[in-house]
C-alpha positions as CSV (number, residue, x, y, z in Angstrom):
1,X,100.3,90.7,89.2
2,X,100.6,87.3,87.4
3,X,101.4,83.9,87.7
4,X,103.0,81.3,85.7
5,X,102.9,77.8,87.3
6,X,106.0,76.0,85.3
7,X,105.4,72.3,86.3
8,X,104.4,70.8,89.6
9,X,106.6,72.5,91.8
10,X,108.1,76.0,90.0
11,X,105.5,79.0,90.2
12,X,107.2,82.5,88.2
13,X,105.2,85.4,89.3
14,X,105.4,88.9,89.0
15,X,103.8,92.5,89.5
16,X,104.2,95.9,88.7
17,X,102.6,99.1,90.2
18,X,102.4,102.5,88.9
19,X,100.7,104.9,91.0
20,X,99.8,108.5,91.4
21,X,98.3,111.0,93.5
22,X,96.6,114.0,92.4
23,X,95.4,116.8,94.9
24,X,96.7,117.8,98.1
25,X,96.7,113.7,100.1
26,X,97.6,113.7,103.8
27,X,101.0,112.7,104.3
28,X,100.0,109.6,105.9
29,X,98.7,108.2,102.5
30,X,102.1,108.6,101.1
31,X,102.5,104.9,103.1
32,X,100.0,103.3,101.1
33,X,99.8,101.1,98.0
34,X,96.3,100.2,96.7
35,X,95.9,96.7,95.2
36,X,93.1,95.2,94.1
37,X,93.1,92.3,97.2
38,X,94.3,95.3,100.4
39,X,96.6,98.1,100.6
40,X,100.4,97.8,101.7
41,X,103.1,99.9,102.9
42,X,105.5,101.0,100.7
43,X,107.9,101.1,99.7
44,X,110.0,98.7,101.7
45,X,109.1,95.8,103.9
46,X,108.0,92.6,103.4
47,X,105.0,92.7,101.0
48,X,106.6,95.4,98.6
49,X,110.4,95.9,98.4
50,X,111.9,92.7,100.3
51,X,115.4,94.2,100.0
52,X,114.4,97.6,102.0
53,X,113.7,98.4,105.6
54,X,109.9,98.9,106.2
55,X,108.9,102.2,104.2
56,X,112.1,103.2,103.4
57,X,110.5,105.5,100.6
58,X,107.3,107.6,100.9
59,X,105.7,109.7,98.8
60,X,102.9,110.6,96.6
61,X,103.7,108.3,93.5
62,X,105.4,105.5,93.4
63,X,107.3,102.9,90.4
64,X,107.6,99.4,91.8
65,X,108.5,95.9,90.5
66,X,108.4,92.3,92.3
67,X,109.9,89.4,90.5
68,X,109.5,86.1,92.2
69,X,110.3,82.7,91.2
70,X,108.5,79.7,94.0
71,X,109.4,76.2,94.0
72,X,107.7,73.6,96.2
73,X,110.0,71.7,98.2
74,X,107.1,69.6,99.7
75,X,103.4,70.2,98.0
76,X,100.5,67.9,99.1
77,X,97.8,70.0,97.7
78,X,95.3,71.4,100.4
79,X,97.5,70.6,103.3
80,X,100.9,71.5,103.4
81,X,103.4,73.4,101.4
82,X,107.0,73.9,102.0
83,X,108.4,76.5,99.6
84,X,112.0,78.3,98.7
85,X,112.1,81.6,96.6
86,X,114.1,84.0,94.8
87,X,113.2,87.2,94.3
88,X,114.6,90.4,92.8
89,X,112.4,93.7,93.5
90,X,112.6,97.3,92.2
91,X,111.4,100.5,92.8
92,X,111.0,104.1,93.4
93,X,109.1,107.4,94.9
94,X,108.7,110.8,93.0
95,X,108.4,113.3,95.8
96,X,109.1,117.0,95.7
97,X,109.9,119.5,93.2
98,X,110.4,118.3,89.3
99,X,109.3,114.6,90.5
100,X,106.3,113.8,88.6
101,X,105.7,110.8,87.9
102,X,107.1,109.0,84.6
103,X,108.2,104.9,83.8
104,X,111.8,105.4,84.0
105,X,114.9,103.4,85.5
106,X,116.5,106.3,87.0
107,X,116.8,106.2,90.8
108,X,115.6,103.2,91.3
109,X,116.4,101.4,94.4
110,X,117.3,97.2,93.2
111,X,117.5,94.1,95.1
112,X,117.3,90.4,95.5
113,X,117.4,87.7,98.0
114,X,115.6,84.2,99.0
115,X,113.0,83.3,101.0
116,X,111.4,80.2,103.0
117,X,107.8,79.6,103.1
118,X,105.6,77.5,105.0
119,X,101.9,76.9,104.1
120,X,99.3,74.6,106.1
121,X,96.1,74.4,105.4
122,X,94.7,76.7,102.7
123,X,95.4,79.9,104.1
124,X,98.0,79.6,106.8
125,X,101.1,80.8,106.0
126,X,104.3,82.1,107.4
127,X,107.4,83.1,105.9
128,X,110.7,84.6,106.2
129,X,113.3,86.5,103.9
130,X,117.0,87.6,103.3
131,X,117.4,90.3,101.2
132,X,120.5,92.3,100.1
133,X,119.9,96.3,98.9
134,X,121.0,99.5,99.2
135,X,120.3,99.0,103.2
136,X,123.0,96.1,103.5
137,X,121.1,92.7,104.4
138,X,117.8,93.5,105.7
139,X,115.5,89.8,106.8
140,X,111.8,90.4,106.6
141,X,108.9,87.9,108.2
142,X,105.3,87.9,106.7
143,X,102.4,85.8,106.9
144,X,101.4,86.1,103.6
145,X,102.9,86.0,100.3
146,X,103.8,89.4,99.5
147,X,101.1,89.6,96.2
């Protein structure tokens, strides 16, 4: 994951996660995604694929990509933040027979949308999305910036 603050109020971010599974995991780990600040579900919802119902994919390895682009409507540093986003996100499972896991752009499940996000303090924050997939429109609500 990066960031790229352009200017006062313009932030371009962006992550990508590759990750695999070796040995015989429970199906209930097929939910998570390990990051380096806490695990998420995946792949779907609001802190991974904003354009997909909550884990819409699972499976043992996963191909993702998040694309953001923040601007600050209203910044006063330390106390509040009002924030609008557009986001395109990307990604995949490999589960079952033949699907090992390789960078490719096949199967991939794409989409985009915008977002509102309100910050007070220095780590309050709420949030809520529109997103447009291969579900139809799917809105999401997080309290956290999804990376």
């Amino acid at each position: 994951a990066g960031y790229l603050p352009v200017g006062e109020q313009l932030v371009l971010s962006a992550r990508a996660v590759g990750q695999t599974m070796g040995g015989t995991p429970r199906v209930g780990s097929f939910r998570l995604i390990e990051a380096s600040d806490r695990p998420y579900a995946g792949i779907g919802g609001p802190l991974s694929h904003r354009a997909l119902m909550d884990d819409r994919f699972l499976g043992r390895d996963k191909l993702q990509l998040n694309v953001d682009a923040r601007y600050h409507v209203v910044n006063l540093p330390r106390a509040a933040r009002a924030s609008v986003m557009a986001f395109f996100d990307a990604g995949r499972v490999f589960e079952g027979l033949g699907q090992e896991f390789r960078l490719t752009t096949e199967d991939l499940r794409v989409g985009g949308g915008i977002g509102l996000f309100i910050q007070l303090g220095r780590a309050g924050i709420i949030g809520t999305t529109a997103g447009a997939g291969p579900d139809g429109v799917i809105f999401g609500f997080a309290t956290r910036w999804a990376y």
